[in-house]
GUZA-944273 format. One line per field, with one value per residue (C-alpha): residue in one letter; x, y, z. Coordinates in steps of 0.2 Angstrom, whole numbers, plus 5000, padded with zeros to 4 digits. Layout:
// residues N
residu: a / ...
px: X / ...
py: Y / ...
pz: Z / ...
//
This chain:
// residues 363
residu: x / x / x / x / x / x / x / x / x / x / x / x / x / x / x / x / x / x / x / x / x / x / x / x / x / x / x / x / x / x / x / x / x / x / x / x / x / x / x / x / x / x / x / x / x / x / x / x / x / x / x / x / x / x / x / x / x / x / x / x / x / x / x / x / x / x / x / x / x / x / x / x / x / x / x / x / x / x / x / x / x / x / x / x / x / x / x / x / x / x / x / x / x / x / x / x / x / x / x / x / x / x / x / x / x / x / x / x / x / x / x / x / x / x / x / x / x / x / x / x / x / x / x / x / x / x / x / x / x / x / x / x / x / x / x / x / x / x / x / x / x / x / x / x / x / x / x / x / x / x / x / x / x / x / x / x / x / x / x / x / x / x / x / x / x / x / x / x / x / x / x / x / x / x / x / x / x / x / x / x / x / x / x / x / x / x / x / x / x / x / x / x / x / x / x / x / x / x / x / x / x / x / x / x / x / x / x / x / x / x / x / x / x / x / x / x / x / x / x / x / x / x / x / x / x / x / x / x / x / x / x / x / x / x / x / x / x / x / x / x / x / x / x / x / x / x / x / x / x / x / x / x / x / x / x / x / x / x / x / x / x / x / x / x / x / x / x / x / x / x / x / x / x / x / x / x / x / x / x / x / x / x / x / x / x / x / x / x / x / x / x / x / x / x / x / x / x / x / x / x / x / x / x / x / x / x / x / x / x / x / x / x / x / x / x / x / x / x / x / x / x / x / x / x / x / x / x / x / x / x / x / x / x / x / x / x / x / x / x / x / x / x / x / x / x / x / x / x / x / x / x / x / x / x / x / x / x / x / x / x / x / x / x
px: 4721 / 4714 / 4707 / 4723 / 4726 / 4709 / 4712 / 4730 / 4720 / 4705 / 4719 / 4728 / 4716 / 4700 / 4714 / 4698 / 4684 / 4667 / 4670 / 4677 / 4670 / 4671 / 4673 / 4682 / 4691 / 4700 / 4695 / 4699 / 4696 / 4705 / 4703 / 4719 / 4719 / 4736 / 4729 / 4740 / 4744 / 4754 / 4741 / 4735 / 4716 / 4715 / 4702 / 4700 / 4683 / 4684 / 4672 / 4664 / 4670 / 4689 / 4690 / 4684 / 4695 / 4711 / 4708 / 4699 / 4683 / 4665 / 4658 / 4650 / 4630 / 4631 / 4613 / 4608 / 4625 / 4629 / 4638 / 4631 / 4635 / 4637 / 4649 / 4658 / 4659 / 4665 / 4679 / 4686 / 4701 / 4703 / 4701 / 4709 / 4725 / 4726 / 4723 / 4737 / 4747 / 4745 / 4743 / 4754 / 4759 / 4777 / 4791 / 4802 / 4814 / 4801 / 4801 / 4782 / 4770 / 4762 / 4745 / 4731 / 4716 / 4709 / 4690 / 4681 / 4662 / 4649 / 4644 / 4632 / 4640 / 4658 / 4666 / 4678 / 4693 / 4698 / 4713 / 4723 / 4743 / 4751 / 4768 / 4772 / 4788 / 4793 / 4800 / 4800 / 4786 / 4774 / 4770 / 4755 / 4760 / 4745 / 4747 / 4728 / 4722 / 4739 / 4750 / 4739 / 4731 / 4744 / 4727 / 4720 / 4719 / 4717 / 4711 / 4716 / 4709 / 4722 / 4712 / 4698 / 4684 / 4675 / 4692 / 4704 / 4717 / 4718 / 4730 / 4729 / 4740 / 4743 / 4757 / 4772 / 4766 / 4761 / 4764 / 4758 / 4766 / 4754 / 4765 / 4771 / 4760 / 4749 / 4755 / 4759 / 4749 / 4761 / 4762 / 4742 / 4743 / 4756 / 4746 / 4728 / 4735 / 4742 / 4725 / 4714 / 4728 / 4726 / 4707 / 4704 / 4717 / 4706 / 4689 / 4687 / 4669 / 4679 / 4691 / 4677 / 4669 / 4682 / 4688 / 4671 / 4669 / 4685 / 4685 / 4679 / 4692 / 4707 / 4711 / 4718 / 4703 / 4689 / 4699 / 4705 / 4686 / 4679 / 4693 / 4690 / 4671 / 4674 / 4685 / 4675 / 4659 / 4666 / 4674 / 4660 / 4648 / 4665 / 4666 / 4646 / 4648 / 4663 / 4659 / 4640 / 4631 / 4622 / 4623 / 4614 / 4614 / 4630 / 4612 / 4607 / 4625 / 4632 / 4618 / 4619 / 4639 / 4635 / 4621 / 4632 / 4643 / 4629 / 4625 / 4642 / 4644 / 4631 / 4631 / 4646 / 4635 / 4625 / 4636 / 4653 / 4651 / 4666 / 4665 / 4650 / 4655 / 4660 / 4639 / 4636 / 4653 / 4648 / 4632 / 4639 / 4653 / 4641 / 4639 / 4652 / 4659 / 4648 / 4655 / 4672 / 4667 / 4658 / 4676 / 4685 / 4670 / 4677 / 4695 / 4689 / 4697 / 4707 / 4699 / 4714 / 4716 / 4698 / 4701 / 4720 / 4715 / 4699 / 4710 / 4722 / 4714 / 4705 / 4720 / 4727 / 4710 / 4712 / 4731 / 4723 / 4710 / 4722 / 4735 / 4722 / 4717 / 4736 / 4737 / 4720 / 4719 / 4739 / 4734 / 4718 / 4729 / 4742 / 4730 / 4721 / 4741 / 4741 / 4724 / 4724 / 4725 / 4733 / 4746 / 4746 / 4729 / 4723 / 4704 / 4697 / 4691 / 4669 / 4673 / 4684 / 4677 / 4660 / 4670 / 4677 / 4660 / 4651 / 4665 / 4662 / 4642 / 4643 / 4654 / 4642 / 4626 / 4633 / 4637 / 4621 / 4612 / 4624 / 4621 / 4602 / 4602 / 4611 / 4604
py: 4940 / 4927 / 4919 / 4911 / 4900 / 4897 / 4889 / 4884 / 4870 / 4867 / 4862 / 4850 / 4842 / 4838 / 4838 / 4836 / 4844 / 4840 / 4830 / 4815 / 4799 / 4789 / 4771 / 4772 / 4754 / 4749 / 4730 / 4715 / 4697 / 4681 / 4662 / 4651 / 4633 / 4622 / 4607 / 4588 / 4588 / 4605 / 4617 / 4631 / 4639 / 4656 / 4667 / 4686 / 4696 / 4715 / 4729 / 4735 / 4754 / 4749 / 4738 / 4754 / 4766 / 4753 / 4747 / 4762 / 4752 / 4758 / 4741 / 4749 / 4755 / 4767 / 4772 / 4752 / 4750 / 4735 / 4731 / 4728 / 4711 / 4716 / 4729 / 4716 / 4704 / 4717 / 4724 / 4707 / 4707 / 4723 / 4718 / 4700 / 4710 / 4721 / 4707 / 4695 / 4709 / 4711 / 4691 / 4679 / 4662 / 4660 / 4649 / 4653 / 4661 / 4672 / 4657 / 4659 / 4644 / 4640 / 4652 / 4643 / 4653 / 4665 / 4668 / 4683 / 4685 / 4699 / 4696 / 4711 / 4724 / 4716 / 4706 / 4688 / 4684 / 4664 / 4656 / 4640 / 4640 / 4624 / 4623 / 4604 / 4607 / 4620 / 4611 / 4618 / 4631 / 4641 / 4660 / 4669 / 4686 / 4701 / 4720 / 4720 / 4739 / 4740 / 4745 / 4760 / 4764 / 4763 / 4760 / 4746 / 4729 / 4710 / 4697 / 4679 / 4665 / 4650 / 4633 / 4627 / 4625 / 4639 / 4637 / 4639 / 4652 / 4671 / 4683 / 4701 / 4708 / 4727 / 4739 / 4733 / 4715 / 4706 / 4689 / 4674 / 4658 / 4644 / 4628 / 4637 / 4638 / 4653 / 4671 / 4669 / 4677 / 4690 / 4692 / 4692 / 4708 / 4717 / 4719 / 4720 / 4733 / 4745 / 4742 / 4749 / 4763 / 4767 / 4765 / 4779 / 4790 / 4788 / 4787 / 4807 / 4806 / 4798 / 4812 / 4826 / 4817 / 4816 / 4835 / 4842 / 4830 / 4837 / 4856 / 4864 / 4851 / 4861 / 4847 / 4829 / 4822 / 4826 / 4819 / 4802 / 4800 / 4804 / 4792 / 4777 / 4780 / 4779 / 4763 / 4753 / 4756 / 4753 / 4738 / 4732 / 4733 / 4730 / 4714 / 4709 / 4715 / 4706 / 4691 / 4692 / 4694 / 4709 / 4715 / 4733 / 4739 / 4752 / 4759 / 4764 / 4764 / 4776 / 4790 / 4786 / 4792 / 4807 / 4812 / 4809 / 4824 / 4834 / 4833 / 4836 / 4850 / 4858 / 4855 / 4865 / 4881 / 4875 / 4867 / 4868 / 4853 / 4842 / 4833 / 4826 / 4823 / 4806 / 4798 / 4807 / 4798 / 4784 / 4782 / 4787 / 4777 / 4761 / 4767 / 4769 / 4755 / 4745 / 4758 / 4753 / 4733 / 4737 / 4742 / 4726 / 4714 / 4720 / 4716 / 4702 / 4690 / 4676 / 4660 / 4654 / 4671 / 4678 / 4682 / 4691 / 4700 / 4707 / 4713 / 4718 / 4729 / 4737 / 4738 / 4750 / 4758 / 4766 / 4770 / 4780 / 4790 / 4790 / 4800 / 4811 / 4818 / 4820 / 4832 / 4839 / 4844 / 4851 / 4862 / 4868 / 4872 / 4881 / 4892 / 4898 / 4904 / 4913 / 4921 / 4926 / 4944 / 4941 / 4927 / 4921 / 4916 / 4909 / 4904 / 4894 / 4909 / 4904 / 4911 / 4897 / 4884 / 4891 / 4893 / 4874 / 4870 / 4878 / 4868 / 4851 / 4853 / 4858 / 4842 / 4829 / 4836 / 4833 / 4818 / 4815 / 4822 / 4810 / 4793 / 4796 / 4799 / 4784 / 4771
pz: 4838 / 4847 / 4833 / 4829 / 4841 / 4842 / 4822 / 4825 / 4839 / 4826 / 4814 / 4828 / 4834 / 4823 / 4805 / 4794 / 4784 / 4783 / 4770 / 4779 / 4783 / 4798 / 4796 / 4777 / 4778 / 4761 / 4765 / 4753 / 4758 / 4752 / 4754 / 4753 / 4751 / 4751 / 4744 / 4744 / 4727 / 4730 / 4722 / 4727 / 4727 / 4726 / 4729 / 4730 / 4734 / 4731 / 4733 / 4717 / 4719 / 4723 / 4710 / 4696 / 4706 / 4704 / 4689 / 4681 / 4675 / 4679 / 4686 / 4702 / 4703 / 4718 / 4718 / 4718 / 4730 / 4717 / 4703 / 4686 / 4679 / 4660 / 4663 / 4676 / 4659 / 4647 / 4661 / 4667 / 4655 / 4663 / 4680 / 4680 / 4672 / 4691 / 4700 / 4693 / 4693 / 4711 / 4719 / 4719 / 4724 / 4726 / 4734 / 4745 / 4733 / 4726 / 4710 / 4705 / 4704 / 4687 / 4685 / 4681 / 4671 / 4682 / 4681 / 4687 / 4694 / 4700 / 4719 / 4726 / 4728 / 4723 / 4713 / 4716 / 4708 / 4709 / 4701 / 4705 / 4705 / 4702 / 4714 / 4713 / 4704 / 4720 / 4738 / 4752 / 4759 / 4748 / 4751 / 4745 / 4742 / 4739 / 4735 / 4731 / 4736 / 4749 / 4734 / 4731 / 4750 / 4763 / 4774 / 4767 / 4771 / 4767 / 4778 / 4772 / 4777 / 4775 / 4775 / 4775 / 4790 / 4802 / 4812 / 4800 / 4804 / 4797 / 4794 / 4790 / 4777 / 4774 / 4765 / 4777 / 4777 / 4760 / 4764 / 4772 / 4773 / 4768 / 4773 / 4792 / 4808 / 4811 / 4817 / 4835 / 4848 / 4850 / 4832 / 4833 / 4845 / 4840 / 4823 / 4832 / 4843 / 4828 / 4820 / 4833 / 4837 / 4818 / 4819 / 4834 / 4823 / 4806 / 4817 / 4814 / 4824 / 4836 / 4838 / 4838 / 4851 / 4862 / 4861 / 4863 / 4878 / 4888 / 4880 / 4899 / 4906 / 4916 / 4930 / 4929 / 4940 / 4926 / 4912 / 4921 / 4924 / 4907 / 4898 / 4912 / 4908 / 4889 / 4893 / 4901 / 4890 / 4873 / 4880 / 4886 / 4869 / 4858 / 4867 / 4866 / 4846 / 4842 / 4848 / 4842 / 4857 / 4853 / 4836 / 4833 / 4813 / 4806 / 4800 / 4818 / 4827 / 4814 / 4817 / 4833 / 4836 / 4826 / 4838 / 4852 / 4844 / 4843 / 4859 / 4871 / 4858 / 4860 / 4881 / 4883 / 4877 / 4892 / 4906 / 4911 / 4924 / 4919 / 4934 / 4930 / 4913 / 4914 / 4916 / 4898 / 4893 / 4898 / 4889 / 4874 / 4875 / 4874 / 4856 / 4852 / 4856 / 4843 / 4830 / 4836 / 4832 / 4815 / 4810 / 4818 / 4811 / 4795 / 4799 / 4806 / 4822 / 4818 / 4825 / 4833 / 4844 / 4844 / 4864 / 4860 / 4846 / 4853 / 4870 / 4858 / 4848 / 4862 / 4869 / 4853 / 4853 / 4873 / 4868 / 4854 / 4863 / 4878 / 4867 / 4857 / 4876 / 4881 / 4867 / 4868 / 4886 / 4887 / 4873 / 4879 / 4895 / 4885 / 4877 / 4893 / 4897 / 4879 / 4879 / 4898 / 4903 / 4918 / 4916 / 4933 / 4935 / 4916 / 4916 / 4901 / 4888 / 4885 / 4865 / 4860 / 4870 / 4861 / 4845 / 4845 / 4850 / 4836 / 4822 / 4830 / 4830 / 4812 / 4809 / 4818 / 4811 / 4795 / 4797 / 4806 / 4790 / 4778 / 4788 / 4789 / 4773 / 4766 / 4781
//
């Protein structure tokens, strides 16, 4: 009988298989160029194994992690089509700019889309407009650079957001971290690793004491390496990090088998949490900070990051708690049950030696 709750908190907290990758980021880029004449240079870079998934072509080499020029030639028609399908420049009132011929080309591991829209017979402000991948992956999302320059401003477009105004000023800074924030609450929430590692880090926790401790810890480490990898200070290879957060996993799991010294716990956290916070800033590098707001944005989305972990504990540790309640013999005095702290234990080092096993392997 005990076994059921015992799953029914597997399922709450962790909500993922061994199949699931930390880090999957649906990511297109786009450069935008309002020039004087009122026309407008596109252009669209996409990975080479989201572009054969949307538009159902086999351009992408994954054993060579590239894509194969000939088969890029013979699908462009193919390709082109989803892609004018899915950009477009606009005015105000939605009235589309002329299309110029768009032109498609291999790049590594990817492929870029470039096309020019004339709007001089449009007044008023012009709007570029992109459903690339967010029409398909609620998750995904498209940095565009609007301009030209290293400090031209950026914008990040997703499913609920598919516009950017080419002729107005750049998002404000609230606009900046309000969007930054719900990226790095969504990141922590995706971040399955993350997640295990923060459940077998409290899973002997029964006091508020401990926990504050062991989140402050995580804190201030991430956002110390977040900040050094962001701003490229300090940059450590996704090759080394990734491995790295996997082990991490391994280890608290396999510590509660051998110690059931929360209060303590927070040194151990602490340590880990340095790598982790480079993991947190490969998935921001690849969002990218605008260059008008790289300060808010990178407050911001560690701001949405601690809300994240902070919310994944406030659900974890109450649970735990309720559990003891569930499972004790004697109501009135619950103690923490060794079987499913061992049993949680056991799941989550199966889950981060597998991905220890998958990262080293494709490093």
């Amino acid at each position: 009988m005990r076994f059921l709750p015992i799953a029914l908190l597997v399922g709450l907290t962790l909500g993922v298989g061994v199949s699931a990758h930390a880090h999957q980021v649906n990511l297109s880029t786009a450069h935008v160029t309002l020039r004087e004449d009122r026309r407008v240079a596109v252009e669209v870079a996409l990975k080479g194994s989201d572009t054969d998934r949307l538009a159902g072509t086999t351009i992408f080499d994954a054993q060579r992690d590239s894509v194969d020029p000939a088969r890029v030639a013979a699908s462009a028609a193919t390709i082109i089509a989803y892609l004018n399908a899915n950009v477009a420049v606009t005015g105000l009132d939605g009235t589309p700019c002329e299309s110029g011929v768009a032109a498609l080309v291999p790049d590594g591991d990817g492929v870029i889309f470039r096309n020019t829209y004339s709007c001089r017979n449009l007044t008023g402000d012009i709007v570029y407009r992109s459903t690339v991948l967010t029409a398909s992956e609620p998750s995904a999302r498209q940095v565009v650079l609007v301009g030209e320059g290293t400090n031209a401003p950026q914008a990040l477009l997703d499913a609920g957001n598919t516009t950017v105004t080419l002729s107005a000023p750049p998002p404000s800074l609230l606009s900046t971290m309000q969007r930054y924030v719900v990226t790095g609450i969504e990141h922590i929430f995706l971040g399955y690793d993350h997640i295990a590692f923060l459940v077998g880090v409290v899973l002997w926790a029964r006091r508020l004491v401990p926990v504050i401790k062991i989140v402050t810890a995580f804190t201030i480490a991430h956002s110390i390496t977040l900040s050094l990898a962001a701003l490229s200070i300090v940059v450590v290879p996704g090759a080394v990090v990734e491995p790295a957060i996997a082990a991490s996993i391994v280890f608290v799991a396999m510590e509660n088998f051998f110690s059931r010294d929360i209060d303590g716990r927070w040194r151990v956290t602490f340590a880990f949490g340095l790598i982790h916070g480079f993991g947190f800033a490969g998935a921001l590098r690849e969002v990218g900070l605008p260059a008008n707001a790289i300060v808010t944005a990178l407050a911001a989305f560690n701001v949405g990051v601690e809300i994240g972990q902070v919310a994944i504990v406030a659900i974890v540790v109450p649970a735990l708690i309720a559990l003891d309640r569930l499972m004790a013999e004697d109501r009135a005095k619950p103690v923490r049950a060794a079987s499913m702290v061992y049993a949680l234990s056991a799941l989550i080092t199966m889950l981060g030696s597998y991905w220890l096993l998958t990262r080293m392997l494709t490093a």
